[in-house]
C-alpha positions in Angstrom: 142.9 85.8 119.4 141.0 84.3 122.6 139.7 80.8 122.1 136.9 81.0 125.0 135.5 83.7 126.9 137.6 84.6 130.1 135.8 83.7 133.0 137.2 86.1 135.3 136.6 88.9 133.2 132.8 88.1 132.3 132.7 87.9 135.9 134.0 91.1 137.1 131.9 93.1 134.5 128.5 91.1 136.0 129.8 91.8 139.2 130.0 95.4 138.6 126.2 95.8 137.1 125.2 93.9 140.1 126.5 96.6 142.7 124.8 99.2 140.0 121.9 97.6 140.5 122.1 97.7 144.0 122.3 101.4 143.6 118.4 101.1 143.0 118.1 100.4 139.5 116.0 96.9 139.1 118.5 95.7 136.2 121.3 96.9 134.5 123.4 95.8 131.1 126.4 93.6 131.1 127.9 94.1 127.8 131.1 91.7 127.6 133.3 91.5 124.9 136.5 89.4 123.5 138.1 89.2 119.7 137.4 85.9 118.3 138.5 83.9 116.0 136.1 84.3 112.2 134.3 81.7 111.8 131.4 81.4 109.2 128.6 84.0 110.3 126.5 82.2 107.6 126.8 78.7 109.7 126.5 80.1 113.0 123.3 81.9 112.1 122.4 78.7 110.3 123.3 76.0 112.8 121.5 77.8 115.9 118.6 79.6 114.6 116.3 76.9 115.6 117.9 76.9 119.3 118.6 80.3 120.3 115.8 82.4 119.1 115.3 84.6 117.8 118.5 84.6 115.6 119.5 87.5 113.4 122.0 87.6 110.7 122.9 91.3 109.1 125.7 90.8 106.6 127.2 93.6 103.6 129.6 91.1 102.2 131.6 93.3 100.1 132.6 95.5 103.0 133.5 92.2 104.9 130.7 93.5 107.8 128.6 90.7 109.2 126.5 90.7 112.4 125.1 87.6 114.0 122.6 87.5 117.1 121.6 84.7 118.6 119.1 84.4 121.7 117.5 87.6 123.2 119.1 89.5 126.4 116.3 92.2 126.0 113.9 93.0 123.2 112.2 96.3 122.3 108.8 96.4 120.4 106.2 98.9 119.5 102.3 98.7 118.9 100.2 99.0 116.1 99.8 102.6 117.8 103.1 103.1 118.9 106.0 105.8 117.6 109.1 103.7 116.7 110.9 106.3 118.6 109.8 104.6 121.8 112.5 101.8 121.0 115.0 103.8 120.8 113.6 105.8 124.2 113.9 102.7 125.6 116.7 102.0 124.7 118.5 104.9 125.6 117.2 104.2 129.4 118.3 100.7 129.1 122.4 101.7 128.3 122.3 104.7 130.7 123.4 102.3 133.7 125.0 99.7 131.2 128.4 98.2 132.5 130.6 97.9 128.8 133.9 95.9 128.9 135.6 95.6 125.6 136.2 97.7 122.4 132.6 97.4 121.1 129.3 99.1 120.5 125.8 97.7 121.5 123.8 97.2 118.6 120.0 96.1 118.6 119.0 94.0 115.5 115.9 93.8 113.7 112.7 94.8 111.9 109.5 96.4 111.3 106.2 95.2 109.4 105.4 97.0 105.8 102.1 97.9 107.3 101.4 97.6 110.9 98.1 98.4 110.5 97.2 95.5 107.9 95.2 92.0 108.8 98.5 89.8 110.6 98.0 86.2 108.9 99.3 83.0 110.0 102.7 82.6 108.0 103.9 85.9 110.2 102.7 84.7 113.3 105.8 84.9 114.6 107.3 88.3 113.8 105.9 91.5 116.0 104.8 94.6 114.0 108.5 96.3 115.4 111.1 94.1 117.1 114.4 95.1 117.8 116.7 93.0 119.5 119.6 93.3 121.9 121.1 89.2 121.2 122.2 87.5 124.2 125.3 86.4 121.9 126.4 88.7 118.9 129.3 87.8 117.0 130.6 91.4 115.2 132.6 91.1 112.0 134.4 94.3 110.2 137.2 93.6 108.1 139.8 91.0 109.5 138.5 91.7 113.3 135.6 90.1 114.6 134.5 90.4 118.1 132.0 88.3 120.4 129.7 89.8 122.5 127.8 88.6 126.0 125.1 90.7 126.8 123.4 89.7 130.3 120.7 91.7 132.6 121.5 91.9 135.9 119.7 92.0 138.9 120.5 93.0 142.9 119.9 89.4 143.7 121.8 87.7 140.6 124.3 84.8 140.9 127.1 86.5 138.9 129.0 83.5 139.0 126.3 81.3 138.1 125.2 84.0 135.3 129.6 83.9 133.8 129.2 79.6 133.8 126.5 79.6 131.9 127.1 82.1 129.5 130.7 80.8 128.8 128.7 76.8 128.9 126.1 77.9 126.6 128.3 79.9 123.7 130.7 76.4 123.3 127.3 74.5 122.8 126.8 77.3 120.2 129.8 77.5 118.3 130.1 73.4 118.5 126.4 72.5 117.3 126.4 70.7 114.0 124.7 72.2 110.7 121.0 71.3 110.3 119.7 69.2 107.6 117.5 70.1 105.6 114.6 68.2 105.9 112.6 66.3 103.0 110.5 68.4 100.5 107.1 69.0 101.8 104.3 70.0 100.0 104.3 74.0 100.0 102.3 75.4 102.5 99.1 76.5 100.6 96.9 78.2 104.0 98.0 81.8 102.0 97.6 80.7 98.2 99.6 82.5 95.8 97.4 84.6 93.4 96.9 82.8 90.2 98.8 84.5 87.2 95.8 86.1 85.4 93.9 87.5 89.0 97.2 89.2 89.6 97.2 91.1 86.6 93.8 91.8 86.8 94.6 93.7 89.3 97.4 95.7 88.0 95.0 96.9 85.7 92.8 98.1 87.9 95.2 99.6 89.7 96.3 101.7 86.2 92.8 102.7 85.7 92.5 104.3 89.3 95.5 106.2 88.6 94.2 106.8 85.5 91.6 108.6 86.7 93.1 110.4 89.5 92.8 108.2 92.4 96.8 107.8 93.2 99.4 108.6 90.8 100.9 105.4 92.2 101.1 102.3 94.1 103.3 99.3 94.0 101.4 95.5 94.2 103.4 92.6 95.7 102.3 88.9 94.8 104.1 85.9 96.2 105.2 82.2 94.6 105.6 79.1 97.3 107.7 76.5 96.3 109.6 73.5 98.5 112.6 74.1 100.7 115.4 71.3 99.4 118.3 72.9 100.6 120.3 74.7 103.8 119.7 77.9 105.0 123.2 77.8 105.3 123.5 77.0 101.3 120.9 79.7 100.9 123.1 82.5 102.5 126.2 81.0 101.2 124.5 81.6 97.6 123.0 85.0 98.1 126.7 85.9 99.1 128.4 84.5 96.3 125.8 86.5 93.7 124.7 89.7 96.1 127.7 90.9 97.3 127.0 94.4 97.6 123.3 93.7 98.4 122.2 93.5 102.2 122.4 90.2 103.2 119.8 89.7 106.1 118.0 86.8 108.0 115.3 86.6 110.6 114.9 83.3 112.3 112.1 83.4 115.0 111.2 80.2 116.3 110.6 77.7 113.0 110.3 80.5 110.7 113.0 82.1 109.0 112.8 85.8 106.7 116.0 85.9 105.0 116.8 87.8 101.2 119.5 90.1 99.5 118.2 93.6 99.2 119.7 96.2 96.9 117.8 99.5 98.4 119.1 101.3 101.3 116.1 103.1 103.3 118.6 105.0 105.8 121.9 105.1 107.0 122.8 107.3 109.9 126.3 108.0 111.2 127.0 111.1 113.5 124.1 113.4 112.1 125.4 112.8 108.7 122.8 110.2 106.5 122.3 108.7 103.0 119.4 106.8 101.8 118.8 105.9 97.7 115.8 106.4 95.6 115.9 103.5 93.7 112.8 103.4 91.4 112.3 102.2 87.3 113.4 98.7 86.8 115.0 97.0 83.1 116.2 93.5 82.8 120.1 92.2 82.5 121.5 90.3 80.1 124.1 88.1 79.7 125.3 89.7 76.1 127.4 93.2 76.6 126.0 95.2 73.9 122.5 94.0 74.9 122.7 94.6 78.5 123.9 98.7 77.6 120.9 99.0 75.3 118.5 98.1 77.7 120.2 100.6 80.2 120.0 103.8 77.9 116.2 102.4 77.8 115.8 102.8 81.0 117.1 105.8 81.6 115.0 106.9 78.2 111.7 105.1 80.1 109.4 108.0 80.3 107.2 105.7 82.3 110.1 104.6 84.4 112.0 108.2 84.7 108.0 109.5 86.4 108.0 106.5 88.8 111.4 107.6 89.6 110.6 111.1 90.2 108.1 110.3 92.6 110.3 108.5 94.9 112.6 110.9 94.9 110.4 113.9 95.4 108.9 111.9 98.1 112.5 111.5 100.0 113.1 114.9 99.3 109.8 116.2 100.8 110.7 114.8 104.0 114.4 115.0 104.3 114.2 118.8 103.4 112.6 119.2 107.3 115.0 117.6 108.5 118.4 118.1 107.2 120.7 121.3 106.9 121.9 120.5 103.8 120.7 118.3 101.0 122.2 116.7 98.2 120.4 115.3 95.5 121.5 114.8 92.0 119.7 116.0 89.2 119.8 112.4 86.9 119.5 109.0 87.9 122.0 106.1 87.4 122.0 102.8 87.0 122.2 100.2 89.6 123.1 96.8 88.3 122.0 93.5 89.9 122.5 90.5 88.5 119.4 89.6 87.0 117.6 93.5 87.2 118.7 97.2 86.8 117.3 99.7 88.1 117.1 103.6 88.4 119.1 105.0 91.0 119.6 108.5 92.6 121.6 108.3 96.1 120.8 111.3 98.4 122.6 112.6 101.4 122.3 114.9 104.1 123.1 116.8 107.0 120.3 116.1 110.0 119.6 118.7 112.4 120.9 118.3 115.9 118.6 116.0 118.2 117.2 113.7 115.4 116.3 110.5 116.1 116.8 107.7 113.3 114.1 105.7 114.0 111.7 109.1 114.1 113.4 109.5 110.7 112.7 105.8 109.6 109.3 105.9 110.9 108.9 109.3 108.6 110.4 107.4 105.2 108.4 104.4 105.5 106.6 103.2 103.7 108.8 104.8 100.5 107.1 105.6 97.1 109.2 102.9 96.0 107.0 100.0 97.5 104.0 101.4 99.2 102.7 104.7 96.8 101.7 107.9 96.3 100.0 109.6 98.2 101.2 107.3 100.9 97.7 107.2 102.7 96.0 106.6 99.4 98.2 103.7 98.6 98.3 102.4 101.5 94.1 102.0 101.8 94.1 100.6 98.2 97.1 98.1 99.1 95.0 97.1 101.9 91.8 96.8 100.1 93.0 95.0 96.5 96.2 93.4 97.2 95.0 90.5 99.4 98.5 89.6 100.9 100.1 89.9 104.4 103.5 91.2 103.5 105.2 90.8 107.0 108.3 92.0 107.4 108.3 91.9 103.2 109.4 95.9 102.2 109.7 96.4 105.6 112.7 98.1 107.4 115.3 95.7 108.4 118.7 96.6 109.7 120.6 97.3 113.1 121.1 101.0 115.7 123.9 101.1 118.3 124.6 102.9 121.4 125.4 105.9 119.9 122.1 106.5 117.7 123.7 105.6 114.6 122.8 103.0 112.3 121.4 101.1 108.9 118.2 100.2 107.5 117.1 98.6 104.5 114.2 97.6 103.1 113.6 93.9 102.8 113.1 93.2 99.4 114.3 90.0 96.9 113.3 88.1 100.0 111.7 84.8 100.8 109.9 83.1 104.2 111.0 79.7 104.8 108.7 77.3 107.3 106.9 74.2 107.3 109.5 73.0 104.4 108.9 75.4 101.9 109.8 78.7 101.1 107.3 82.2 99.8 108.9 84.0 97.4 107.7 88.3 97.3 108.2 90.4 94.6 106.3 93.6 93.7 105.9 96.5 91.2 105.0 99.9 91.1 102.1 100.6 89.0 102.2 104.1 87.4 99.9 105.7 84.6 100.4 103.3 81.4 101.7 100.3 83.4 101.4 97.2 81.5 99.9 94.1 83.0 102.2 91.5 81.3 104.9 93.7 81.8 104.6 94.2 85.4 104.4 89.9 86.3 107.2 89.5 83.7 109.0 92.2 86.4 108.1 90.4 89.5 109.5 87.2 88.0 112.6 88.9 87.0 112.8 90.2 91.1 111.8 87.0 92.0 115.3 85.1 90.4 117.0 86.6 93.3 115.6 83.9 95.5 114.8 81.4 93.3 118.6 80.8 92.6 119.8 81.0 96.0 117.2 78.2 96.7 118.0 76.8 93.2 121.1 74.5 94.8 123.9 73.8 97.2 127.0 76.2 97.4 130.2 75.2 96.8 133.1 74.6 98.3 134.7 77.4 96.9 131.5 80.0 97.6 131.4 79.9 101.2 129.8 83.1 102.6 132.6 85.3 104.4 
């Protein structure tokens, strides 16, 4: 393993865009790598984000995967108006002229607003409708090899070796900075109130009498809880880690905000035409005791309630994979995916797409899912608008990385929390279905909400370290 970043060699690959560039293109991609020694993705991420915006952390724990980004070499967005295919048109134009030295792929990190359409309020001021971004430093983690990454843009008329010294200078400020503190409990920021208990359901049961009556046959309602920030961001990850393994681990830090959570639901994964996503749908919750735990699993899958909100989802995936894909598989009965406070209905669904599909014209396609938006989607989407009276953000939004080669990994960003101004906004939602129950549904969101609230509940160990 390198210690530092060869000079020489950072060099010669900027050197190299530069005479591309001179070719007549106005800038081109230096994409430098080196192995590096594994340090802690969780502390790197933590330790810079409020330095090197925006900062991303992507992170599967139990495949030993972790991405980190930190600063911004080039960022792609898209409108309110906007296909999300542009990104990746853009992109495509960005790495046809890209200089790559080193056994790596270029990978752009990010994510997209639940609803770019909805009122943007003050506690996402900082995160675009769609941002996806190419870092300026990535560190790339897969099993026991882990790679850093320089990405720089060259000009005809840059100072390569000016560009090499300050890379290298910059990345040992990075990987030397000290952990922040977290800073004294402030009261929780109240410009966004969280809905009061009672209003909330009030609503859900509005929302089961329009269905009722044939306005939707679903829609899924999201409320939020603000409480103060006493720990790290570091602890936080370290914590969602230890408990999530298998759940996407993913953080967001744009200036002195930070969206970070442990998701369980994969929107899309796309890897050489071949792609998976889960319909995960109908929720139950765990418990400690064995025989306990199994009975309220055969009730879920028993749930006629839960077994329809189920279907839906997965008719809705299969409505619009089927255009798309020359083969489809999709089981006939759910499972059960078990999280450690929640289980929920799952059916995993893969595909073959036809040649020339885009995964971000896919993503665009599957989001918003049954699963947190509704059904019909345009329905649910006016009512969510009209009743819900929160600005999710990036909340059940896509979140997740593409490379250079088109393939890549979304999830949606759920058992999340905001953290800014020294306190942190929990989300949770619920689908609402004919015969929802109001108490049922908040007792739901709480349940979602545990996700978070232990991860915030306390320091991690010694011995639960993320990595």
């Amino acid at each position: 393993m390198t210690s530092q970043p060869s000079r020489s060699d950072l060099l010669q690959c900027l050197t190299e865009a530069r005479r591309r560039a001179d070719e007549g293109r106005s800038e081109v991609l230096a994409s430098y790598s080196v192995p590096w020694t594994c340090g802690d993705p969780g502390k790197l991420f933590a330790s810079n984000r409020l330095v090197e915006s925006p900062a991303t952390l992507w992170a599967i724990p139990q495949r030993r995967l972790a991405l980190v980004g930190l600063g911004c070499a080039r960022e792609f967005r898209a409108g309110a108006d906007e296909p999300w295919a542009t990104i990746q048109q853009k992109w495509r134009h960005l790495l046809e002229a890209a200089v790559i030295h080193g056994d790596h792929r270029l990978m752009l990190c990010g994510g997209f607003a639940f609803d770019r359409l909805g009122q943007r309020r003050s506690r996402w001021q900082n995160f675009p409708a769609a941002a996806l971004t190419l870092a300026r430093f990535g560190l790339c983690r897969h099993g026991s090899a882990t790679r850093l990454i320089i990405n720089i843009l060259v000009t005809a008329t840059s100072d390569c070796a000016a560009l090499a010294d300050s890379a290298i200078a910059d990345w040992t400020r990075i990987v030397s900075r000290p952990s922040f503190a977290p800073r004294a409990a402030a009261p929780a920021d109240l410009s966004e109130p969280d809905i009061a208990a009672d209003i909330w359901k009030c609503k859900v049961a509005a929302a089961t009498e329009s269905i009722r009556t044939g306005a939707m046959d679903k829609v899924v309602l999201a409320r939020t809880r603000t409480v103060p920030l006493t720990i790290s961001v570091e602890d936080i990850l370290a914590n969602l880690s230890e408990t999530h393994p298998d759940a996407y681990l993913f953080a967001f830090a744009r200036q002195d905000a930070c969206f970070l959570g442990a998701s369980p639901e994969r929107l899309i994964e796309f890897r050489d035409g071949c792609l998976s996503t889960w319909a995960l749908a109908g929720s139950a919750p765990r418990s400690a005791v064995e025989t306990e735990d199994a009975r309220l699993g055969r009730g879920l899958l028993r749930s006629a309630k839960d077994r329809h909100e189920h279907a839906l989802v997965v008719n809705a995936l299969r409505s619009v994979l089927t255009h798309h894909c020359g083969r489809l598989h999709i089981p006939e009965e759910p499972g059960l995916r078990k999280l450690p406070h929640v289980q929920h209905l799952i059916t995993p669904i893969e595909g073959q797409a036809h040649d020339g599909l885009q995964l971000l014209e896919l993503l665009e396609q599957l989001h918003p899912s049954p699963a947190v938006g509704g059904l019909p989607r345009g329905e649910a989407l006016a009512y969510i608008r009209a009743e819900e009276e929160l600005d999710r953000g990036w909340y059940a939004g896509p979140v997740g990385w593409i490379d250079d080669r088109g393939n890549g990994e979304f999830a949606v960003a759920l058992r999340s929390a905001l953290l800014r101004e020294g306190s942190a906004t929990l989300f949770a939602g619920c689908g609402i279905v004919d015969g929802s129950s109001p108490e049922d549904e908040y007792r739901e969101t709480e349940v979602k909400m545990r996700t978070m609230a232990s991860a915030l509940n306390g320091p991690a160990s010694l011995s639960r370290r993320y990595g």
